[in-house]
FIKOLZA-1660 file (N, C-alpha, C; in steps of 0.1 Angstrom, whole numbers, plus 5000, padded with zeros to 4 digits):
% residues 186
   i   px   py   pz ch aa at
   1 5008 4988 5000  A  X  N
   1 5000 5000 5000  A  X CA
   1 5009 5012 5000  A  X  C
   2 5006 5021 4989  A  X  N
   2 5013 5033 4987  A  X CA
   2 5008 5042 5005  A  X  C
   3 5017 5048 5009  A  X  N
   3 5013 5058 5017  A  X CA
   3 5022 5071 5019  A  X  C
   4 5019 5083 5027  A  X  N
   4 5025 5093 5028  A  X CA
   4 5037 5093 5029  A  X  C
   5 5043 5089 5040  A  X  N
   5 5053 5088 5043  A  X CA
   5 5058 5074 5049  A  X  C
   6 5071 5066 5041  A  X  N
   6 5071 5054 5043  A  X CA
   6 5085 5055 5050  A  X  C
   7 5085 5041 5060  A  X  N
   7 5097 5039 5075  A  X CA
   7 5107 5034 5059  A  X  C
   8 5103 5028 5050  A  X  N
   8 5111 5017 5044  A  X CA
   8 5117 5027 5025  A  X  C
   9 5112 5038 5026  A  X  N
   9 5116 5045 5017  A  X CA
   9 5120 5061 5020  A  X  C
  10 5134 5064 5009  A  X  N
  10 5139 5073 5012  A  X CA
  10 5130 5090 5004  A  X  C
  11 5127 5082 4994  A  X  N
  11 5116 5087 4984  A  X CA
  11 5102 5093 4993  A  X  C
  12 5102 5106 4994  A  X  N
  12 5091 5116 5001  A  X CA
  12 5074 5115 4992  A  X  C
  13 5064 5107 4996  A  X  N
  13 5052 5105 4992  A  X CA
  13 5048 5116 4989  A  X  C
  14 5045 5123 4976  A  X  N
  14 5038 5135 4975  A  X CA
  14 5022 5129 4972  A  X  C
  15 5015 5135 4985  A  X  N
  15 5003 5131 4988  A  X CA
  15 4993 5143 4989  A  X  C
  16 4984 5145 4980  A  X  N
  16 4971 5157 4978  A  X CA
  16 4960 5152 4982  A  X  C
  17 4956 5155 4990  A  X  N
  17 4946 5156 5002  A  X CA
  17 4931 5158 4988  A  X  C
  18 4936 5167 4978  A  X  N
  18 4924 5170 4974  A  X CA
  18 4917 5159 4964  A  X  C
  19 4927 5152 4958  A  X  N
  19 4924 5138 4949  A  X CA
  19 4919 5125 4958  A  X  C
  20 4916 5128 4973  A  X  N
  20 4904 5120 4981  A  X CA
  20 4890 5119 4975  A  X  C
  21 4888 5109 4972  A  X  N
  21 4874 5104 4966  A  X CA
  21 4864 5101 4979  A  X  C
  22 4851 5109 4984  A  X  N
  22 4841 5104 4996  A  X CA
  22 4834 5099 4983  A  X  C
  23 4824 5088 4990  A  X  N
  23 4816 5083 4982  A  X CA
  23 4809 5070 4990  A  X  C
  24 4797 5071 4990  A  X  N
  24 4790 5056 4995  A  X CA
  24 4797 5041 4998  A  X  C
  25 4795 5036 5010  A  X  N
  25 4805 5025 5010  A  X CA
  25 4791 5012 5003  A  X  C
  26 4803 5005 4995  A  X  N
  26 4792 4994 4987  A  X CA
  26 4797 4979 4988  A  X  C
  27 4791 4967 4989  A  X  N
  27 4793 4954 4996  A  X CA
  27 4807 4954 4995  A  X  C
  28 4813 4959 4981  A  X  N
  28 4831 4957 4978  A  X CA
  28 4838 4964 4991  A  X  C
  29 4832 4975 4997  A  X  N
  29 4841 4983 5005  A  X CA
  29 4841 4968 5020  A  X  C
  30 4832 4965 5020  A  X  N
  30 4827 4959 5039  A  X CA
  30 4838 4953 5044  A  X  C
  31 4844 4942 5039  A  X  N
  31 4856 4936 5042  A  X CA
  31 4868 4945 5045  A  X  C
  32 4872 4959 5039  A  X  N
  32 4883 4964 5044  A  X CA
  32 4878 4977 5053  A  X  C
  33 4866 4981 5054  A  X  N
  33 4859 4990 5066  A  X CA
  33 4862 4981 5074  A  X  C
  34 4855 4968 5077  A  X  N
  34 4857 4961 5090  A  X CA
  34 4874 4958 5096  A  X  C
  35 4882 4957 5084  A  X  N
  35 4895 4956 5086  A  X CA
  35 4903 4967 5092  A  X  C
  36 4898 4982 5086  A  X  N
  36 4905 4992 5094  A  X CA
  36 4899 4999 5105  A  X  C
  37 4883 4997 5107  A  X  N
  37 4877 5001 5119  A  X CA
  37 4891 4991 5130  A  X  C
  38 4891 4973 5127  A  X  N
  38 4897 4966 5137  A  X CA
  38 4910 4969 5137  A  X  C
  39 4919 4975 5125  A  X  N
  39 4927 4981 5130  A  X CA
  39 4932 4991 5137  A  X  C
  40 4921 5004 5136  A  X  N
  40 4922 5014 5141  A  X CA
  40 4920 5014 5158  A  X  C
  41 4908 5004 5160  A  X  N
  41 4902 5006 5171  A  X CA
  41 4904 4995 5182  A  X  C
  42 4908 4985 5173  A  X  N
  42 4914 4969 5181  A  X CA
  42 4901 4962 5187  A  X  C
  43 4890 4965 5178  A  X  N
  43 4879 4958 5182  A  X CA
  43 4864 4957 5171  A  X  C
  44 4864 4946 5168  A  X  N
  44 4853 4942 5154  A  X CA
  44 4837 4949 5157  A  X  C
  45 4837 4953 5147  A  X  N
  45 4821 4957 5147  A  X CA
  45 4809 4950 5149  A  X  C
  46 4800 4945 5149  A  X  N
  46 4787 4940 5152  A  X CA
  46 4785 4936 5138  A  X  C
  47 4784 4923 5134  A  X  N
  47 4779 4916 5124  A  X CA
  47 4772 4923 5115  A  X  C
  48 4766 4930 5120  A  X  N
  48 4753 4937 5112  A  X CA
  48 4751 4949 5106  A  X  C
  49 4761 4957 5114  A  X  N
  49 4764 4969 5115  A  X CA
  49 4767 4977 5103  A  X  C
  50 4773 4970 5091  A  X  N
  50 4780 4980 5078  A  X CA
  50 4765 4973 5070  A  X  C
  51 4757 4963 5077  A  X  N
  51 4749 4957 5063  A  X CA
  51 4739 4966 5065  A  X  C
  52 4733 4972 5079  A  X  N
  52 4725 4986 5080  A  X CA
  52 4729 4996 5074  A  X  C
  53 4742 5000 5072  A  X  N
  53 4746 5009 5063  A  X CA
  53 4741 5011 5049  A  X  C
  54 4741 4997 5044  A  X  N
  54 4742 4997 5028  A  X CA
  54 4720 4991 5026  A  X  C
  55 4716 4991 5035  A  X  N
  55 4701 4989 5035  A  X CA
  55 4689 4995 5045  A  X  C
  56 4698 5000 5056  A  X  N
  56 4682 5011 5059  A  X CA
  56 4689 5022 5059  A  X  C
  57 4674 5028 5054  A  X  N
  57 4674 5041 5047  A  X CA
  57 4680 5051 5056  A  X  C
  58 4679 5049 5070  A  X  N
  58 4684 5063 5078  A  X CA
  58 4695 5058 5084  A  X  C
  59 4707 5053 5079  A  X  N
  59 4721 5049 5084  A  X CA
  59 4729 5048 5075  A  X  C
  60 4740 5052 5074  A  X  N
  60 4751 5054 5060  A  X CA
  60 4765 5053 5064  A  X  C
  61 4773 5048 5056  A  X  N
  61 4786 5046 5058  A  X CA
  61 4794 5056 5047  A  X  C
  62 4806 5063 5048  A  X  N
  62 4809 5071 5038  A  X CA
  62 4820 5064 5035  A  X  C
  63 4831 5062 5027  A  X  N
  63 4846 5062 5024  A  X CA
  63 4852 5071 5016  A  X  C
  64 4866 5071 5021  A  X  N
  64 4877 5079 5017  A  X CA
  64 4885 5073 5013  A  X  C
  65 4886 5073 4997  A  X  N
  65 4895 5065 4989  A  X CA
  65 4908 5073 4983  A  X  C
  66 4920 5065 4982  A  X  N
  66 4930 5078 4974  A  X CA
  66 4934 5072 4960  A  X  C
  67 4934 5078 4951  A  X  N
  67 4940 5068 4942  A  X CA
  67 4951 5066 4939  A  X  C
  68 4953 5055 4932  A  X  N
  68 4969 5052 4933  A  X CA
  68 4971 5048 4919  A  X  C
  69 4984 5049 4914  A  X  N
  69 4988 5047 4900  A  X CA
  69 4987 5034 4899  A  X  C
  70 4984 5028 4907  A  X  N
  70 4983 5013 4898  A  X CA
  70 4966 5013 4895  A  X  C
  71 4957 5020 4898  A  X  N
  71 4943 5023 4892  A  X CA
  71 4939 5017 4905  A  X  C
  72 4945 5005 4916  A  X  N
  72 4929 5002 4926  A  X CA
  72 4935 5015 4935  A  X  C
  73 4924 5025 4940  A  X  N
  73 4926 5033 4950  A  X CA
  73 4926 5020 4962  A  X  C
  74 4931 5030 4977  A  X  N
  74 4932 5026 4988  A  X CA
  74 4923 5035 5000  A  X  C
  75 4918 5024 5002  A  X  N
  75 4908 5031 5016  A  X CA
  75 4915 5037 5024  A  X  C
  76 4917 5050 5031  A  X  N
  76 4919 5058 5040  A  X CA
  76 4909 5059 5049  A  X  C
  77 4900 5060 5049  A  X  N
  77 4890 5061 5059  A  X CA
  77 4876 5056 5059  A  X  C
  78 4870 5058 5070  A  X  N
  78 4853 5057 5063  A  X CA
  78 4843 5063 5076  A  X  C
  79 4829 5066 5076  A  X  N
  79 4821 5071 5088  A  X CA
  79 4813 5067 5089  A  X  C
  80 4804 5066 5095  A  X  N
  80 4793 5059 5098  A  X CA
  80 4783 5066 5102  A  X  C
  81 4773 5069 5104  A  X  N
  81 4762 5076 5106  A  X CA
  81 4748 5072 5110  A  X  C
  82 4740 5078 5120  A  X  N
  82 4725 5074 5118  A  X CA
  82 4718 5086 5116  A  X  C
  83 4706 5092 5109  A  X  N
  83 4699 5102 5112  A  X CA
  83 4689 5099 5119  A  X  C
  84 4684 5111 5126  A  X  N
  84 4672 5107 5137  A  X CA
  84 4661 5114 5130  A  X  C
  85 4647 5111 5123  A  X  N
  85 4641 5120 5125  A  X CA
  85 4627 5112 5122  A  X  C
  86 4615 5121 5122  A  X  N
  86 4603 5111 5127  A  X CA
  86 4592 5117 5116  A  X  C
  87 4580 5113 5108  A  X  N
  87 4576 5115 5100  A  X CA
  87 4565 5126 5104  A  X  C
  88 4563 5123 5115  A  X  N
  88 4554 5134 5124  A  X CA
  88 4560 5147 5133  A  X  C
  89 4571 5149 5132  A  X  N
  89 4577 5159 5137  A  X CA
  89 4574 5172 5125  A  X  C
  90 4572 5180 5135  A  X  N
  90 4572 5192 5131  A  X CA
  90 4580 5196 5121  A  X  C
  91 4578 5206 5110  A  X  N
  91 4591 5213 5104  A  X CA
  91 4603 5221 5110  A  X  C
  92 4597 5223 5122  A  X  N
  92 4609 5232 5131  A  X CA
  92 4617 5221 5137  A  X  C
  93 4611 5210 5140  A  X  N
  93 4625 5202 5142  A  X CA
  93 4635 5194 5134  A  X  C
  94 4642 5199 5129  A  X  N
  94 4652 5195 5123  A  X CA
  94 4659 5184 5121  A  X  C
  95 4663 5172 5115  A  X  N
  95 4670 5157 5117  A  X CA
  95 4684 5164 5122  A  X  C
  96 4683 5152 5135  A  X  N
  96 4697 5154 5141  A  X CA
  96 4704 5137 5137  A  X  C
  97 4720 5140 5132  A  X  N
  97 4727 5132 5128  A  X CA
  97 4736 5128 5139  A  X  C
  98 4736 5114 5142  A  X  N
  98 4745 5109 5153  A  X CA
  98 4758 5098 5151  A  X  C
  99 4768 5103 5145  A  X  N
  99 4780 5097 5138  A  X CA
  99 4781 5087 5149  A  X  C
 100 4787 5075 5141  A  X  N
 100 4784 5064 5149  A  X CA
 100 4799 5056 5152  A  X  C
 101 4806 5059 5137  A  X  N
 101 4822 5057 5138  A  X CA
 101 4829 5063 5129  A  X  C
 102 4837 5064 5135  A  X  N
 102 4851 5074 5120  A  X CA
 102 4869 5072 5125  A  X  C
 103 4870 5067 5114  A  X  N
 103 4886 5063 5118  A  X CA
 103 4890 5065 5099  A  X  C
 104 4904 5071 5104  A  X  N
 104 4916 5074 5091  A  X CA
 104 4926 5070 5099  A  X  C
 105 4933 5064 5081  A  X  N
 105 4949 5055 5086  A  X CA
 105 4956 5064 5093  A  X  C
 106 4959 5068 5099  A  X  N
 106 4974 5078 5105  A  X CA
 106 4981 5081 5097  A  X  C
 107 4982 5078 5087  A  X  N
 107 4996 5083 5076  A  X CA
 107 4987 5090 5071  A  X  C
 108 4976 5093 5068  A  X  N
 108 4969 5101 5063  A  X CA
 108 4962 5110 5070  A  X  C
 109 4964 5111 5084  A  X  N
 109 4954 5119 5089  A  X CA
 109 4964 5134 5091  A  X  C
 110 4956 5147 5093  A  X  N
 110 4960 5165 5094  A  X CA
 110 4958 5165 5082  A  X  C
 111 4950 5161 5076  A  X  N
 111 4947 5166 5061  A  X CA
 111 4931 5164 5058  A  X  C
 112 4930 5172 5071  A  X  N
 112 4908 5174 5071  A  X CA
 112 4903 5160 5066  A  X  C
 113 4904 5150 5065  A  X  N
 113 4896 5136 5055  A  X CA
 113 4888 5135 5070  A  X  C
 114 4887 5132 5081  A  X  N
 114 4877 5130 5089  A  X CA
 114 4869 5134 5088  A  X  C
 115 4872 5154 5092  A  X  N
 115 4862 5166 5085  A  X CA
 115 4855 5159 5075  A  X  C
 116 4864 5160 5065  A  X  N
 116 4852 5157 5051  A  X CA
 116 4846 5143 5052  A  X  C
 117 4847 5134 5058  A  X  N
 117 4838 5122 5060  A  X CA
 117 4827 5125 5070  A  X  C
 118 4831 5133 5075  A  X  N
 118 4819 5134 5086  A  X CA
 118 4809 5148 5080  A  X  C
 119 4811 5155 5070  A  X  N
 119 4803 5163 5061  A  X CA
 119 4795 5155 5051  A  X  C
 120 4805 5147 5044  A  X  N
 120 4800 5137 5032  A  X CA
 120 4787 5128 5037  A  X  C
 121 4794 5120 5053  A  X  N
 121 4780 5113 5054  A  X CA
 121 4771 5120 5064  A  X  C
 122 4772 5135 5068  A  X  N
 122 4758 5141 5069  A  X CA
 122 4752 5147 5058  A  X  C
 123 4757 5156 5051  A  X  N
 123 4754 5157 5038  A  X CA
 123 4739 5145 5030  A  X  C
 124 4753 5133 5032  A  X  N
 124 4743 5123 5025  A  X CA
 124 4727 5119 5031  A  X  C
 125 4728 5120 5045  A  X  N
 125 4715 5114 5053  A  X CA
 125 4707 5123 5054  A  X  C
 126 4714 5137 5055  A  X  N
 126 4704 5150 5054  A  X CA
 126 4692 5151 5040  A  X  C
 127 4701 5148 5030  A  X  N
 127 4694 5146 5014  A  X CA
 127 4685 5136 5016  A  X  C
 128 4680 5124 5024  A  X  N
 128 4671 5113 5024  A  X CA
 128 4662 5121 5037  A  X  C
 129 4662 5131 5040  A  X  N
 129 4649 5137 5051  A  X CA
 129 4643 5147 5045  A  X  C
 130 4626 5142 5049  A  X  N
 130 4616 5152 5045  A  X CA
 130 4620 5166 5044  A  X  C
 131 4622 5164 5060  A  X  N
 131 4632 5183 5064  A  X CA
 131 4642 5183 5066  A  X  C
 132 4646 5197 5058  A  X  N
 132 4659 5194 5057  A  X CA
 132 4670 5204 5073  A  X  C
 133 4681 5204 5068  A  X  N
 133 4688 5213 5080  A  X CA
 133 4685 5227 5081  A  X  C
 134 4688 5233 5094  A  X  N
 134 4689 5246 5091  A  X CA
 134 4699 5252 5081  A  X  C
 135 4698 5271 5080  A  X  N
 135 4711 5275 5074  A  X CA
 135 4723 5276 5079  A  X  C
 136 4722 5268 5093  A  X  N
 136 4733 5273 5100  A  X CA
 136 4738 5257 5100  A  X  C
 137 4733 5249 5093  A  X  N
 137 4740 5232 5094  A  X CA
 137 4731 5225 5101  A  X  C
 138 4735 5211 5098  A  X  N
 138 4730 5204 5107  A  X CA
 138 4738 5199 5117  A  X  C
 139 4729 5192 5126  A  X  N
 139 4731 5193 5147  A  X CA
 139 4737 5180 5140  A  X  C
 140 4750 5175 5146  A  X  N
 140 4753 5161 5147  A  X CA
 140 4765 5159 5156  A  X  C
 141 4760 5155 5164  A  X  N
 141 4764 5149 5179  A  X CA
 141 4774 5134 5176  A  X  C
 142 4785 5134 5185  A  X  N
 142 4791 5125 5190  A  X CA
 142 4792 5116 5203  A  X  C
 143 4794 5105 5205  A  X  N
 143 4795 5103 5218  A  X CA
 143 4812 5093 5218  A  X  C
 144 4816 5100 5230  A  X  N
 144 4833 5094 5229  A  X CA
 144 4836 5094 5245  A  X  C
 145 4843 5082 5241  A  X  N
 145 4849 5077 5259  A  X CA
 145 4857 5087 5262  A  X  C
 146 4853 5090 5274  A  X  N
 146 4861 5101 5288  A  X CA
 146 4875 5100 5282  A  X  C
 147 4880 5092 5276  A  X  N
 147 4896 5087 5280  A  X CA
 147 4901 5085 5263  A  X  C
 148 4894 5087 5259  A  X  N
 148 4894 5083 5242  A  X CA
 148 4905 5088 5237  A  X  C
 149 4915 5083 5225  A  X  N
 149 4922 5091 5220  A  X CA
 149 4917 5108 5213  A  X  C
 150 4909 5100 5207  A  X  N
 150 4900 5110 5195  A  X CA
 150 4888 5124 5203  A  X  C
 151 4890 5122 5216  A  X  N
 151 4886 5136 5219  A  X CA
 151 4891 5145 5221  A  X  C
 152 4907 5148 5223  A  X  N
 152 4910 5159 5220  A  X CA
 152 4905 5164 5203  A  X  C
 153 4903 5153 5193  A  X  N
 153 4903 5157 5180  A  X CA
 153 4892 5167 5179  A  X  C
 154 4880 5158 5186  A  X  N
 154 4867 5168 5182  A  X CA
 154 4869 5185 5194  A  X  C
 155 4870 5176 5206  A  X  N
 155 4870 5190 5213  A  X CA
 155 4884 5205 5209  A  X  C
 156 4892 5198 5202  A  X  N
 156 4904 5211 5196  A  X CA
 156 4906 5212 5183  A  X  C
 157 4906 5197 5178  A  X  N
 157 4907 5199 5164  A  X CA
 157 4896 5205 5155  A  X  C
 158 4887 5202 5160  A  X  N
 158 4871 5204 5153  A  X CA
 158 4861 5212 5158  A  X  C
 159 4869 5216 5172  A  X  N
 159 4866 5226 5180  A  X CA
 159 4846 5225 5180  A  X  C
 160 4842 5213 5182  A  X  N
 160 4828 5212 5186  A  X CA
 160 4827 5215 5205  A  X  C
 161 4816 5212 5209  A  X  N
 161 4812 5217 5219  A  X CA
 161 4808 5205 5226  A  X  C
 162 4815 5200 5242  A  X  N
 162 4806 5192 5250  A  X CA
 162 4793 5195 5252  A  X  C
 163 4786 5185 5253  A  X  N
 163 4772 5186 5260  A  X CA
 163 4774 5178 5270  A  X  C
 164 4770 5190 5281  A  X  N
 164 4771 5188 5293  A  X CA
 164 4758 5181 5297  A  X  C
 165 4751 5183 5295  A  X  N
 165 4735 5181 5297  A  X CA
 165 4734 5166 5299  A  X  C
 166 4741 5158 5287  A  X  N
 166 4743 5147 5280  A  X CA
 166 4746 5135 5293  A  X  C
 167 4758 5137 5300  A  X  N
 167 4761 5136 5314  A  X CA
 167 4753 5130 5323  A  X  C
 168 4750 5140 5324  A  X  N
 168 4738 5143 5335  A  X CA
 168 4725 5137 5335  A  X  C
 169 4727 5129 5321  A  X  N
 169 4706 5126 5317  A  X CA
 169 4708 5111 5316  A  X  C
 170 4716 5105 5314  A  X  N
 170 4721 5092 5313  A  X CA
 170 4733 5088 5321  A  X  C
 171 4725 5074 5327  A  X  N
 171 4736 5069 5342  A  X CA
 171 4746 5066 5340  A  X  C
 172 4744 5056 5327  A  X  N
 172 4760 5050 5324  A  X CA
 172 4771 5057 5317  A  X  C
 173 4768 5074 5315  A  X  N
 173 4778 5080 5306  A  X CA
 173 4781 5097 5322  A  X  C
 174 4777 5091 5330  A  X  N
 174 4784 5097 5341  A  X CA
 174 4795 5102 5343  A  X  C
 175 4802 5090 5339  A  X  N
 175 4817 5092 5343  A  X CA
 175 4829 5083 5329  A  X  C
 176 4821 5078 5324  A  X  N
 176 4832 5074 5306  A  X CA
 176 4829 5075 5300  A  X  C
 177 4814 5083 5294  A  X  N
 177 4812 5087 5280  A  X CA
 177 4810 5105 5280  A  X  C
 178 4812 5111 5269  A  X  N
 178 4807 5123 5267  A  X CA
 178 4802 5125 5254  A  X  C
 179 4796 5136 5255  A  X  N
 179 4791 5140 5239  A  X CA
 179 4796 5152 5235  A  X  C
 180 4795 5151 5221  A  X  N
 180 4805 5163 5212  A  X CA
 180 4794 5164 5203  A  X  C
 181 4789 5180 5199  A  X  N
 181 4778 5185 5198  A  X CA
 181 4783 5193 5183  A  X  C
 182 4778 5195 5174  A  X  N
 182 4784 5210 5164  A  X CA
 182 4774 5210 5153  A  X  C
 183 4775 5218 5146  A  X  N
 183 4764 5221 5130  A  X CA
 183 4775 5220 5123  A  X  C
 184 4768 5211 5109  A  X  N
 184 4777 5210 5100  A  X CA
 184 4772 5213 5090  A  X  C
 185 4781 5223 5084  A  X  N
 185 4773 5226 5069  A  X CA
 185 4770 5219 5063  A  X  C
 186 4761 5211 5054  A  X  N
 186 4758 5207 5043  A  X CA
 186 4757 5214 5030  A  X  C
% end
């Protein structure tokens, strides 16, 4: 696998962030999402989990492909998503989007691809609801362990907002889970 920067080569990877392909994950993708979620995260997904992605309508998986001169691109990333929204809700309430997973290789990550995976698959779930977001984005919440690597990412890198509320309303997320809150343009 070509990557940015390699331990085994003296030769500097000239790598463009902007030739990232987001795009729908499809049965071809499932086998290497599940391979780098378990790489990234050192723990297998739920059986079921990517086949909800690719068949109900309000859960979506995105990927981040890069291409490579031999023609097969290479997965860099992917997200996962659910939208919440209810057929009887009002127009003023808005579908709120609740990212469910997101992991990029490390050789590729400070080059916004999470950002853009986590726009691409709200973006995408937003376009399948009656109502759509506000102009100021849509609401899509995180939930990440107390201890997580990845929260400094959202709370500095991505500079979203705890919800403290979140805490406080649910027993089991008292003291190891939190929520990360922001609008995302679509």
């Amino acid at each position: 696998m070509s990557s940015p920067r390699s331990e085994y080569s003296d030769v500097a990877f000239d790598f463009d962030a902007s030739s990232i392909v987001y795009r729908p994950m499809n049965t071809r993708d499932m086998t290497q999402v599940e391979a780098l979620h378990n790489e990234l995260v050192k723990q297998r997904l739920p059986a079921m989990f990517l086949h909800q992605s690719l068949y109900h309508p309000h859960r979506r998986t995105v990927v981040a492909e890069y291409p490579t001169e031999t023609g097969k691109p290479v997965l860099v990333g992917f997200a996962s998503a659910h939208v919440t929204t209810k057929p009887d809700w009002p127009a003023v309430l808005e579908p709120e989007v609740d990212l469910l997973t997101l992991g990029v290789r490390p050789e590729y990550r400070h080059h916004h691809i999470a950002e853009n995976l986590i726009k691409a698959v709200t973006a995408s779930l937003i376009n399948t609801c009656r109502f759509k977001a506000g102009e100021q984005g849509a609401i899509v919440r995180a939930d990440i362990r107390c201890g997580h690597a990845n929260r400094a990412f959202f709370e500095r890198g991505l500079s979203w907002e705890e919800d403290k509320e979140f805490q406080r309303s649910l027993p089991w997320a008292r003291c190891d889970a939190t929520r990360f809150v922001a609008r995302v343009a679509v």
